[in-house]
C-alpha positions as CSV (number, residue, x, y, z in Angstrom):
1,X,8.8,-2.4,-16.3
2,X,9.6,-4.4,-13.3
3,X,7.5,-3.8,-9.7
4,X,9.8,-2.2,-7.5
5,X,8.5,-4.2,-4.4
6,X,10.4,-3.1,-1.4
7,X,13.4,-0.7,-0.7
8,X,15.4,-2.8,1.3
9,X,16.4,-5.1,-1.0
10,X,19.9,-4.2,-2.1
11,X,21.1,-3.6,1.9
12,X,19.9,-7.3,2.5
13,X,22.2,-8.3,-0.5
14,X,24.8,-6.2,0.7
15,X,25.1,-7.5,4.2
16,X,24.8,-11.2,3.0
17,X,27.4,-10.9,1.2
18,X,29.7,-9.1,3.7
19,X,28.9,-11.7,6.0
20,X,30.4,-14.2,3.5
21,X,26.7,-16.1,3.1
22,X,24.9,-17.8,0.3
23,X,21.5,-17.3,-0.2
24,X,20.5,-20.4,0.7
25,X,22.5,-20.2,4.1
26,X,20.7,-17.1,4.6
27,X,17.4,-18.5,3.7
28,X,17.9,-21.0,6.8
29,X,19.2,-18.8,9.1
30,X,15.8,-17.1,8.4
31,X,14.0,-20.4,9.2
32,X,15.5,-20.9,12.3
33,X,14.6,-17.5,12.9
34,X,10.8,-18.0,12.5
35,X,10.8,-17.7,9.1
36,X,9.4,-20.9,7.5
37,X,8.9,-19.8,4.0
38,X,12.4,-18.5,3.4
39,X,14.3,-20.2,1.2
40,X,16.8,-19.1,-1.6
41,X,14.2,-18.4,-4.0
42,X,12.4,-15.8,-1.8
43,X,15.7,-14.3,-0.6
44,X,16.3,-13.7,-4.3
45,X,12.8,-12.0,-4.8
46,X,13.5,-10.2,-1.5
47,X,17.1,-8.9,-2.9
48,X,16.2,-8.3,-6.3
49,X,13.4,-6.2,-4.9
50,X,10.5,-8.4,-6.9
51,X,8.9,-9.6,-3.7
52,X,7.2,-7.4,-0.9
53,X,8.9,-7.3,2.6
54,X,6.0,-7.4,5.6
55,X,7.3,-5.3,8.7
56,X,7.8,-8.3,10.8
57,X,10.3,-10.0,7.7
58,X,11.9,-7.0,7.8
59,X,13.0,-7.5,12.0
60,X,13.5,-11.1,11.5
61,X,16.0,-10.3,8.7
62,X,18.0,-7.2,10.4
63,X,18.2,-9.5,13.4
64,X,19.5,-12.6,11.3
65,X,22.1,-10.1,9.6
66,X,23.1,-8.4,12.9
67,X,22.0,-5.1,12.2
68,X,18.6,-2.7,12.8
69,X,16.1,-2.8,10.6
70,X,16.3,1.2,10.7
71,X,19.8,0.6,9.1
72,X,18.5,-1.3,6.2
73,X,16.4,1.8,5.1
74,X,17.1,4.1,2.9
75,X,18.3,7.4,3.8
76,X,18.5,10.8,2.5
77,X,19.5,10.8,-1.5
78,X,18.5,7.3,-1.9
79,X,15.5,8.0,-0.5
80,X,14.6,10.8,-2.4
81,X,15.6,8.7,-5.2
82,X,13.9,6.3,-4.9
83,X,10.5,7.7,-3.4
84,X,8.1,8.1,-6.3
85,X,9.4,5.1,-8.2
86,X,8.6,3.2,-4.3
87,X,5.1,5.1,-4.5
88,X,4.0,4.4,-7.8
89,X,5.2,0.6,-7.5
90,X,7.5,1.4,-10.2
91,X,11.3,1.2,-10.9
């Protein structure tokens, strides 16, 4: 069973998308941001919810994608949802 790593995973996939970007243009958007490790590889770990997100990646990506990082959380049902698989470290 995969390591369900961080919740914000899918709304970062979600907004990249809308905002008609790759995940490589996102990855250097992130660099230029302050990001220097981003690159495609780690947005797809960060998506797919394989790779931990540290508070301070989570601003620098809301900020990148134009949006809080309070709106990239989950909320209500999806958060009850998802709260003992996010505890546990499970999915």
């Amino acid at each position: 069973m995969p390591r369900f790593r961080n919740a914000v995973g899918p709304e970062v996939r979600v907004l990249r998308i809308k905002r008609g970007w790759t995940q490589d243009e996102l990855a250097a958007r992130l660099v230029l941001a302050g990001l220097e490790n981003a690159d495609r590889v780690w947005v797809a770990k960060v998506e797919s919810q394989i790779r931990s997100v540290f508070d301070f990646e989570l601003a620098v990506i809301a900020t990148v994608l134009g949006v809080t990082a309070h709106e990239m959380l989950p909320r209500g049902k999806e958060l009850k949802r998802d709260l003992p698989a996010l505890q546990k470290g499970e999915r």
